[in-house]
SEBA-279751 format. One line per 8 residues: number of its first residue (from 1); their letters; for each residue x, z, y of C-alpha. Coordinates in pm, 1 decimal. Example, Ala and Ser with C-alpha at 12.3 -4.5 7.8 and 13.67 -1.06 7.14 Angstrom:
1) as) 1230.0:780.0:-450.0  1367.0:714.0:-106.0
This chain:
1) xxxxxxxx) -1360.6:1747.1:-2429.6  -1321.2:1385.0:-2275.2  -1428.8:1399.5:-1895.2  -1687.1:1131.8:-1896.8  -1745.0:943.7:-1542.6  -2082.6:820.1:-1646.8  -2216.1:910.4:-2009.0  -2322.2:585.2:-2179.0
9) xxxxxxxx) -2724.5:669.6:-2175.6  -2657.4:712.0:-1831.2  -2472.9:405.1:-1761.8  -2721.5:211.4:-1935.0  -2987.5:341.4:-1763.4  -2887.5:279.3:-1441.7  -2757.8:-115.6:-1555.3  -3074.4:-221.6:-1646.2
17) xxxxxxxx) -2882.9:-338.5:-1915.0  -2918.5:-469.7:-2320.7  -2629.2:-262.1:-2519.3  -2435.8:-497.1:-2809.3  -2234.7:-294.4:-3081.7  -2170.8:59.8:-3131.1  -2110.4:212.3:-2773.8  -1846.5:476.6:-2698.1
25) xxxxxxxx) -2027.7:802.7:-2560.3  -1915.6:795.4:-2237.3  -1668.7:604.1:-2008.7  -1387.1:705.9:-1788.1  -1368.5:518.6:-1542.2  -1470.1:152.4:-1402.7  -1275.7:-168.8:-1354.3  -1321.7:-523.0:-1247.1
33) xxxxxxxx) -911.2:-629.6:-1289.5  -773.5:-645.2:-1665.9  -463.3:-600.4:-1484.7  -484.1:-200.6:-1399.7  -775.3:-100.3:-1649.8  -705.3:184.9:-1830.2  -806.7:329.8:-2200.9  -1180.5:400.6:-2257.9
41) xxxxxxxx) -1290.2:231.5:-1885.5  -1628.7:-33.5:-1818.7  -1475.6:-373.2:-1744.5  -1718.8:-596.9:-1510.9  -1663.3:-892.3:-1580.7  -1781.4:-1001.6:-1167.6  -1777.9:-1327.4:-1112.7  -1569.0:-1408.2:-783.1
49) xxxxxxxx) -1461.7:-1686.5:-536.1  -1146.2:-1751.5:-737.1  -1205.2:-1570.7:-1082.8  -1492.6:-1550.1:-1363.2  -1427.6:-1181.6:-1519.1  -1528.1:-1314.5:-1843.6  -1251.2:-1542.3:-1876.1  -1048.6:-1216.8:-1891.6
57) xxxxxxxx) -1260.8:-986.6:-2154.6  -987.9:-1092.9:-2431.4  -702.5:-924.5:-2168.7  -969.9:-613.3:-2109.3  -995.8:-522.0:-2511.5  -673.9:-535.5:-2519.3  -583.8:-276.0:-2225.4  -870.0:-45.5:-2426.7
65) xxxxxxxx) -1161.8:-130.3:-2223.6  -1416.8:119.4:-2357.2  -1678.0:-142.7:-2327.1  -1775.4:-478.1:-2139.8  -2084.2:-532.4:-1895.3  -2137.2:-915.4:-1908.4  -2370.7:-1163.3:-1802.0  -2652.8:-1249.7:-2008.0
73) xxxxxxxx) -2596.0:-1636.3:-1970.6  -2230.8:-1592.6:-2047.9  -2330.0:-1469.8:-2394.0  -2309.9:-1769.5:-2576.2  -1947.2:-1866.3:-2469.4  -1893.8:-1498.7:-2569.8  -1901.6:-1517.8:-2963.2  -1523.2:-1415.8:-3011.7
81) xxxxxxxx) -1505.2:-1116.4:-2829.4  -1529.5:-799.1:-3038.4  -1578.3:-531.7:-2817.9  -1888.0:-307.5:-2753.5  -2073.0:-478.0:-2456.8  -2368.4:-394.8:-2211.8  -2579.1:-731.2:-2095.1  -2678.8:-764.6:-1802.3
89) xxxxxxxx) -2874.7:-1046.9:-1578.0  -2608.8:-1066.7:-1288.3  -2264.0:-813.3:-1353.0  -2265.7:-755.2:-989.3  -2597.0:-673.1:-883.1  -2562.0:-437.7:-1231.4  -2281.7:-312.7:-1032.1  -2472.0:-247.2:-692.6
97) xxxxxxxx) -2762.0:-56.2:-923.0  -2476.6:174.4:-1060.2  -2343.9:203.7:-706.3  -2665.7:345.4:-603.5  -2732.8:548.4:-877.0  -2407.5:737.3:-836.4  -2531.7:798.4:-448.4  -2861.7:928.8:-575.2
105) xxxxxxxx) -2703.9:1163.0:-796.5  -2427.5:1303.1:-614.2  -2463.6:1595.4:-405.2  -2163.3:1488.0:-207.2  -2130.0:1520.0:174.3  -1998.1:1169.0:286.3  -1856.0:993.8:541.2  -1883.2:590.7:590.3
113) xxxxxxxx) -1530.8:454.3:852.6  -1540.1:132.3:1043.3  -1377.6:-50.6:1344.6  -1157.2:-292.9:1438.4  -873.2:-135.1:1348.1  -761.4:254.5:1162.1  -1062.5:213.9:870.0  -783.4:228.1:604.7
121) xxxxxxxx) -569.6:488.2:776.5  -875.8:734.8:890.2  -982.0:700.7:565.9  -669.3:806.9:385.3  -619.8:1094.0:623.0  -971.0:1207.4:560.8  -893.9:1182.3:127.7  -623.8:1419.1:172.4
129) xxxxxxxx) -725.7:1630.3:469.8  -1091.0:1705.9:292.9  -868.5:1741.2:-29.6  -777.2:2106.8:93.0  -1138.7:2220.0:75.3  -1293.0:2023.9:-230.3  -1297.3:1777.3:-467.5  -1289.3:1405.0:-235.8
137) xxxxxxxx) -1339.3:1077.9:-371.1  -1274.6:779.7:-148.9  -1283.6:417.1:-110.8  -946.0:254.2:-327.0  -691.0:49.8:-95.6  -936.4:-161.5:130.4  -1211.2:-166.0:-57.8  -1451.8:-240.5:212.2
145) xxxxxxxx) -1683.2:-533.3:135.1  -1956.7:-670.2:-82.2  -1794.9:-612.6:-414.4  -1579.6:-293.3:-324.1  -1806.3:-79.1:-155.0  -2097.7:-53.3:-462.8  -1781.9:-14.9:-711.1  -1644.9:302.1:-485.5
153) xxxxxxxx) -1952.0:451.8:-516.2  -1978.3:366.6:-905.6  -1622.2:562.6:-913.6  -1765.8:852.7:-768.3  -1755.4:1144.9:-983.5  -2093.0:1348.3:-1006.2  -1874.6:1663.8:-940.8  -1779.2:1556.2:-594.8
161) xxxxxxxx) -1803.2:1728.5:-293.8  -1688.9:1489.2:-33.5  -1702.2:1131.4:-65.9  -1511.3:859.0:173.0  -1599.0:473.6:178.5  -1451.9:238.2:392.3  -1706.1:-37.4:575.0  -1535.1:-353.0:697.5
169) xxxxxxxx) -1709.3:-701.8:825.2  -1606.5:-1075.4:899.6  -1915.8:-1136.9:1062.7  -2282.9:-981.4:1165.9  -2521.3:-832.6:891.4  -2266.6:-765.2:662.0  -2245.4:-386.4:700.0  -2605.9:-335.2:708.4
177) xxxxxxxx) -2669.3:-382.8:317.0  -2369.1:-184.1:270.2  -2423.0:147.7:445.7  -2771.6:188.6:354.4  -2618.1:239.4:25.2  -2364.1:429.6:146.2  -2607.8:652.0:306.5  -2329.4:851.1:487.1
185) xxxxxxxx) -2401.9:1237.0:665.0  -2069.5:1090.7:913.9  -2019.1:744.4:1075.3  -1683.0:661.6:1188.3  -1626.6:381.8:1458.3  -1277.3:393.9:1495.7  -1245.9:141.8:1827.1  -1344.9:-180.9:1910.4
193) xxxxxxxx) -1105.5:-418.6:1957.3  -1062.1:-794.7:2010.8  -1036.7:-859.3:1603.5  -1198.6:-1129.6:1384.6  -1256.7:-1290.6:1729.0  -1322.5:-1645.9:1539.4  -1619.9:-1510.8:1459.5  -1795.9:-1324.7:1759.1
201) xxxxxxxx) -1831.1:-1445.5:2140.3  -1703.9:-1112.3:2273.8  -1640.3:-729.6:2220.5  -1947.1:-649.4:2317.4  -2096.5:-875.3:2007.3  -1802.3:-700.2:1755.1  -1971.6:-360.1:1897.0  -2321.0:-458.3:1806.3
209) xxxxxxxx) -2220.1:-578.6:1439.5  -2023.9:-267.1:1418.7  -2285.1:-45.6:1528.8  -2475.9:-209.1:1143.5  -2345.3:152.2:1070.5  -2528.4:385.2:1197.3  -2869.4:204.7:1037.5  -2754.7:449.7:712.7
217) xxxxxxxx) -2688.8:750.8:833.2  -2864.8:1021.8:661.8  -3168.5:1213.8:901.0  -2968.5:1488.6:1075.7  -2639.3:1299.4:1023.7  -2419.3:1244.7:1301.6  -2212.6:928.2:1462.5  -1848.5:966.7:1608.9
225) xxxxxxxx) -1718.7:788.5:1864.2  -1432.1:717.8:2030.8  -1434.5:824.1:2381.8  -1146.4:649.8:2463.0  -1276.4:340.8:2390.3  -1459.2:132.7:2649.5  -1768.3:56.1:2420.0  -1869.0:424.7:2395.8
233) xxxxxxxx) -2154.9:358.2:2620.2  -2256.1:52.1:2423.5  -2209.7:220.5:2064.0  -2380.3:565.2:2176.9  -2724.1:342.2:2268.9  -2697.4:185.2:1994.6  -2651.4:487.2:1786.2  -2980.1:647.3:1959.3
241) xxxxxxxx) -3157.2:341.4:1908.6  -3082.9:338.6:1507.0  -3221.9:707.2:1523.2  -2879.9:913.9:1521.6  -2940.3:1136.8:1782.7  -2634.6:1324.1:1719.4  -2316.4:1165.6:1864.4  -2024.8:1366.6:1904.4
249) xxxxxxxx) -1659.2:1197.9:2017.3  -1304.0:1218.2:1978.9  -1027.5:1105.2:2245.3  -787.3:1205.1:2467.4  -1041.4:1140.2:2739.9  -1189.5:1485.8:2920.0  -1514.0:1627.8:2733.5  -1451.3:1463.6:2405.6
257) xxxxxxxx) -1603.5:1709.2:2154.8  -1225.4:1644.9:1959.6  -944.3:1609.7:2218.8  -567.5:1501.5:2190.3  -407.9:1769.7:2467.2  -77.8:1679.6:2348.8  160.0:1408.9:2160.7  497.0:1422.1:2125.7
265) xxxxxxxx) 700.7:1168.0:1898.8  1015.1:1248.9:1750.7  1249.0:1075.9:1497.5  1075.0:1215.2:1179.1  718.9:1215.5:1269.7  531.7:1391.6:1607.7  376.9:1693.6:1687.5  18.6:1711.7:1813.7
273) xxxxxxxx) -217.5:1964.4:1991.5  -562.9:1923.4:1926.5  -886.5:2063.3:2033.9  -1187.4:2048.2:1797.4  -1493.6:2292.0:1891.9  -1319.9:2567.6:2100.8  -1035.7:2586.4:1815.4  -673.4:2423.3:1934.9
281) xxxxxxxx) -497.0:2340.3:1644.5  -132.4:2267.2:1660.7  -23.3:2013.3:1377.3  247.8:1820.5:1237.4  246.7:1448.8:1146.5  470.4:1251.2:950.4  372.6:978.7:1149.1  532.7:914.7:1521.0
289) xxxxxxxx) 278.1:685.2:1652.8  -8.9:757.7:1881.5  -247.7:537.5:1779.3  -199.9:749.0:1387.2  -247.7:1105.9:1598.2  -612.3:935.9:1747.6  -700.7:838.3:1392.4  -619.5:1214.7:1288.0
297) xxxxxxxx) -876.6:1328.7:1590.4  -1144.7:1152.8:1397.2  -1057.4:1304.0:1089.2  -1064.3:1612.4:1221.6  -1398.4:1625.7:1382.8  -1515.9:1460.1:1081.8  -1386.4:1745.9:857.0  -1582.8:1942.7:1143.9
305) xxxxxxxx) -1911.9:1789.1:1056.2  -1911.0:1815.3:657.6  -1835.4:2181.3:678.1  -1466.0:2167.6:553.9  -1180.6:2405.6:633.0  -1059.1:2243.6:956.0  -758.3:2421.0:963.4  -649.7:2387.3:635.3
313) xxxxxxxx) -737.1:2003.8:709.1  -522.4:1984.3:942.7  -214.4:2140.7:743.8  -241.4:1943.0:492.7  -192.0:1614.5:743.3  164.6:1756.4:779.0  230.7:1608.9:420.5  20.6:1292.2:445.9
321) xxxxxxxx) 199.6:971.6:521.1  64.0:628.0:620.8  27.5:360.1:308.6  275.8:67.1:274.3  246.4:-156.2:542.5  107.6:72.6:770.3  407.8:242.6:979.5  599.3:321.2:630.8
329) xxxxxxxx) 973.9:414.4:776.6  1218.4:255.9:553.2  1607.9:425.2:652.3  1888.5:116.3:515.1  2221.2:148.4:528.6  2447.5:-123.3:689.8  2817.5:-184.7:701.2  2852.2:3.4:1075.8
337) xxxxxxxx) 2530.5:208.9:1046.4  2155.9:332.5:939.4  1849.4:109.1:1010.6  1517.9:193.5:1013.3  1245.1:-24.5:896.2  899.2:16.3:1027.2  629.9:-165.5:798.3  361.9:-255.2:980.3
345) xxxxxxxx) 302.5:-572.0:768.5  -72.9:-486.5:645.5  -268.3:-641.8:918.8  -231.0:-732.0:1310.8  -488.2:-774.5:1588.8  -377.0:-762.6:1976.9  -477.6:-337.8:1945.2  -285.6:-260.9:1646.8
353) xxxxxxxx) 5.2:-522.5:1773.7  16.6:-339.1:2099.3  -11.7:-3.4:1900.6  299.6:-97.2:1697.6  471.8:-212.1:1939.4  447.8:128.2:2135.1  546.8:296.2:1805.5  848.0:89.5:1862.0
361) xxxxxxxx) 920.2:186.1:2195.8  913.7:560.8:2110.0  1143.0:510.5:1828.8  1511.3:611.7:1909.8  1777.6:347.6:1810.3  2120.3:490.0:1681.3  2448.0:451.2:1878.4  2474.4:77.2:1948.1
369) xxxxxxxx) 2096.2:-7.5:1793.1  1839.6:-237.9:1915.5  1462.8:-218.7:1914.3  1383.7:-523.6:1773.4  1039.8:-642.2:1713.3  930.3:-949.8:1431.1  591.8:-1041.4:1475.7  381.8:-1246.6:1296.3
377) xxxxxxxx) 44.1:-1451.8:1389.9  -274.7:-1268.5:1438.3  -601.1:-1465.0:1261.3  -911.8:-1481.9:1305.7  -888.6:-1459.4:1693.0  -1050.3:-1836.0:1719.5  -1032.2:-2043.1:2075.7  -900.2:-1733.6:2234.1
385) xxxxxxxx) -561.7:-1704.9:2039.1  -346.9:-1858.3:2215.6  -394.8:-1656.2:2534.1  -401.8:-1335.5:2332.5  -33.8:-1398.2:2147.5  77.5:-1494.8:2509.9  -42.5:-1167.2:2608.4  216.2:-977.4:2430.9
393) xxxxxxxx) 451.1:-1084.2:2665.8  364.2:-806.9:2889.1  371.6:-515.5:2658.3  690.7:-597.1:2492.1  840.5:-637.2:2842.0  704.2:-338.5:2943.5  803.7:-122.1:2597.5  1193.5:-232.1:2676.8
401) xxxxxxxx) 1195.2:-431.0:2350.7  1574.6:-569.0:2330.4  1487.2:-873.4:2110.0  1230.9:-1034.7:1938.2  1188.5:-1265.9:1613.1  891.2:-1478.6:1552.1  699.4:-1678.9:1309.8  392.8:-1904.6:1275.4
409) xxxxxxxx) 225.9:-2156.8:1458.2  0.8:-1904.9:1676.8  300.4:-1753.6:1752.0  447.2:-2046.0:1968.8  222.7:-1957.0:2224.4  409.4:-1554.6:2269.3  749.8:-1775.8:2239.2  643.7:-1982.8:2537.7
417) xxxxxxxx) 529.0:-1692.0:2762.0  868.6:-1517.2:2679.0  1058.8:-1851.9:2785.5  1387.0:-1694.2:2630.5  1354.0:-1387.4:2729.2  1464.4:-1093.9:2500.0  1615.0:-1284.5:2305.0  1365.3:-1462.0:2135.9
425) xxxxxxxx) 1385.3:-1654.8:1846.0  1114.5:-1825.6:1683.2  1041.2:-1946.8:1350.9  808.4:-2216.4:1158.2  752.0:-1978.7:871.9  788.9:-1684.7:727.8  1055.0:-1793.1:473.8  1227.3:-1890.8:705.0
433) xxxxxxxx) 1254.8:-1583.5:904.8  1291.8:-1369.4:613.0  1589.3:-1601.1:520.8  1762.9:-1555.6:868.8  1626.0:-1207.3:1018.5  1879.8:-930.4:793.1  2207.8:-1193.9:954.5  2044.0:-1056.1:1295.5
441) xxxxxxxx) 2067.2:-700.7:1227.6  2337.0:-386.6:1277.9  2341.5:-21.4:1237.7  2148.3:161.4:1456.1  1903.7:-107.5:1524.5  1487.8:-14.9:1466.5  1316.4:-308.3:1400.0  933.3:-331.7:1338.2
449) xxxxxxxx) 729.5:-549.5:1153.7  392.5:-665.9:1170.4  144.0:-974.7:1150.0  -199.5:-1046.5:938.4  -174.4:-955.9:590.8  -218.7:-1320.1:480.1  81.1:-1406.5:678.7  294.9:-1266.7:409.2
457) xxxxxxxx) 537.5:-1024.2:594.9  537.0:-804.0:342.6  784.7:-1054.3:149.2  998.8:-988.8:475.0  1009.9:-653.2:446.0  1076.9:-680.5:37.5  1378.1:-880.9:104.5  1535.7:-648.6:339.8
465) xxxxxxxx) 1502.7:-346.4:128.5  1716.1:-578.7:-87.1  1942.0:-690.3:110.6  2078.7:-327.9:248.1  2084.7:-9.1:29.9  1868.3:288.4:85.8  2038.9:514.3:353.2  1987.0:803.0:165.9
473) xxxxxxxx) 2169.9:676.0:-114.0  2423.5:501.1:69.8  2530.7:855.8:258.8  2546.6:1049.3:-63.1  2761.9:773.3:-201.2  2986.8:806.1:25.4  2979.4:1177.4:73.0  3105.9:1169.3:-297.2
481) xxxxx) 3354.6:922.2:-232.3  3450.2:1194.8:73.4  3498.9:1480.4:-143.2  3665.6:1303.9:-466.5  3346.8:1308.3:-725.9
């Protein structure tokens, strides 16, 4: 019997919508991208900033779209398409009601993440940590805004037990809307930090918009804080003021409720001792930064809240591994030696730049390797970015980077404060540095990557995986070659 995500009646229902042609029974899943659907899924055709879905409903039938949700004014135009369809007056608000009806059905405990920086990996720790006690649904890649928040929860099976959905904002009074649909029994600030800068006069304004969270929690539901993080007092008022009166914390700070007592990195991942309610766990990460173990505290005490298996939460983290772009450790092989590749390409702000850059520091070079950091610019950091890219200077200086490749305008300004200084090199673009960077490097070296996504760094790190072999495959190549295979 097929698995049905929503059962047609049901879908229809909760559309508002008209239903054209002779509808399947039930659907399996939902899509907005003709690209990825799959057999016997909804396509809504959402109109966005670049593309009309209804251009694409041809491409949809053809990927075996179970049916189409389209406009109502769109109809006309539509005359061609053979496909069972549900009309609608607007696709997305149609999505938005099926977002909310999949809340009001779901007995689900769930947890809502936001901050500056860690929403993507906190919530991909908490999908497979909660994933040892119960079915989890969560929040696809960064699907964190107006559009990808109401189709998470239109994902979410009714069979669920813990649900995960990513928040994220640009500016003020975009989280709001979001969260009180969300309606989450957790809320996640991960840290404040000086990101989308362009936008807000100070921290203390990115606190406030970020605090649009707690507006949804559930009655009884709790908000978690980090107490390392100089906004606590700011986000705990605001908190009590939305009507959470529960706040617990995580930190390496003294008296947070989930506490880091120990981190140490190593070349395959770290090992961390953490205390969550009177419990120390000891765990193993895959990961060897510090700013991944603080990410894991949160998950922890969020696993805490929901009434999961903490322990076996925590287990499980020994197999999870940060997404592409986001510390991925890449091991190449060169002519005199291994390399390893950290991709760090997703997204930069001056935290997660500094974080990286730390990751760097505790990674181990091989005999004769270099730490060498490529940075790209940081957006959205308006009329203060120059003076936060010069600000870098300090913590490469003080992470003993050996050298340093650069590209993009905002990134003149960390070129001048280095004034030659390890070895800098800087670059109008990222072609260009991708074009010049793999002539730069040996065996042994560690080299890290990272700028804003839109900066396109994650060509950079493409090309190098082309331009050296896999280590892996490299040694067992030439262990062949050793032993006459």
């Amino acid at each position: 019997m097929t698995a049905w995500l929503w059962e047609t009646d049901a879908l229809v229902a909760a559309l508002g919508g008209r239903p054209i042609g002779s509808l399947p029974a039930g659907i399996t899943g939902i899509s907005i991208d003709s690209r990825s659907l799959s057999e016997g899924e909804a396509f809504f055709a959402i109109k966005g900033d670049r593309f009309d879905g209804h251009n694409f409903l041809t491409a949809a039938s053809a990927a075996g779209a179970g049916l189409m949700v389209v406009a109502e004014r769109k109809l006309p135009a539509l005359g061609r398409v053979q496909a069972p369809m549900i009309v609608v007056e607007d696709v997305l608000q149609a999505l938005v009601r099926l977002g909310d009806a999949s809340r009001a059905r779901s007995k689900a405990q769930i947890v809502a993440v936001t901050g500056s920086v860690g929403k993507t990996t906190t919530k991909e720790a908490l999908r497979h940590a909660l994933a040892a006690s119960g079915p989890v649904h969560a929040s696809a890649a960064s699907f964190n805004n107006h559009w990808g928040v109401p189709l998470s929860l239109a994902r979410m099976p009714a069979e669920t037990r813990y649900g995960v959905f990513e928040i994220g904002m640009n500016h003020p009074d975009e989280i709001r809307p979001l969260v009180k649909r969300v309606r989450p029994h957790v809320a996640i600030v991960t840290l404040i930090a000086p990101a989308h800068l362009g936008h807000f006069a100070s921290l203390d304004a990115i606190a406030v918009a970020k605090a649009e969270i707690f507006e949804g929690v559930v009655p009884g539901g709790t908000a978690l804080l980090n107490a390392d993080d100089p906004q606590l007092p700011r986000l705990t008022a605001l908190a009590q003021a939305a009507g959470v009166t529960n706040v617990r914390t995580f930190g390496e700070s003294q008296g947070a409720d989930v506490r880091l007592t120990a981190f140490l990195p190593d070349a395959e991942g770290s090992e961390a001792i953490v205390e969550v309610g009177g419990r120390v766990l000891e765990l193993r990460l895959a990961a060897a930064g510090r700013h991944i173990a603080q990410n894991v505290l949160a998950v922890l005490g969020a696993a805490d809240l929901v009434g999961a298996d903490v322990e076996a939460g925590a287990a499980a983290l020994s197999t999870w591994r940060a997404g592409k772009g986001r510390g991925a450790r890449l091991r190449l092989a060169a002519p005199d030696g291994e390399i390893v590749l950290i991709d760090e390409s997703y997204n930069a702000n001056p935290a997660s730049m500094r974080a990286a850059i730390a990751l760097l520091a505790a990674t181990e070079p091989g005999e004769g390797g270099r730490r060498i950091a490529v940075l790209g610019d940081m957006l959205e950091l308006g009329d203060r970015s120059a003076a936060l890219h010069a600000e870098l200077a300090g913590a490469l200086r003080e992470a003993g980077i050996d050298r340093v490749h650069l590209a993009g305008e905002e990134m003149k300004a960390l070129d001048t404060a280095l004034a030659g200084e390890l070895g800098c090199t800087w670059h109008a673009s990222t072609d260009e540095l991708g074009a010049s960077l793999a002539s730069h490097m040996r065996g042994g070296d560690a080299v890290m990557i990272k700028a804003s996504n839109s900066i396109g760094f994650a060509r950079v790190v493409e090309r190098l995986a082309e331009s050296f072999a896999p280590a892996t495959a490299a040694t067992d190549a030439a262990s062949s070659m050793r032993q006459g295979v």
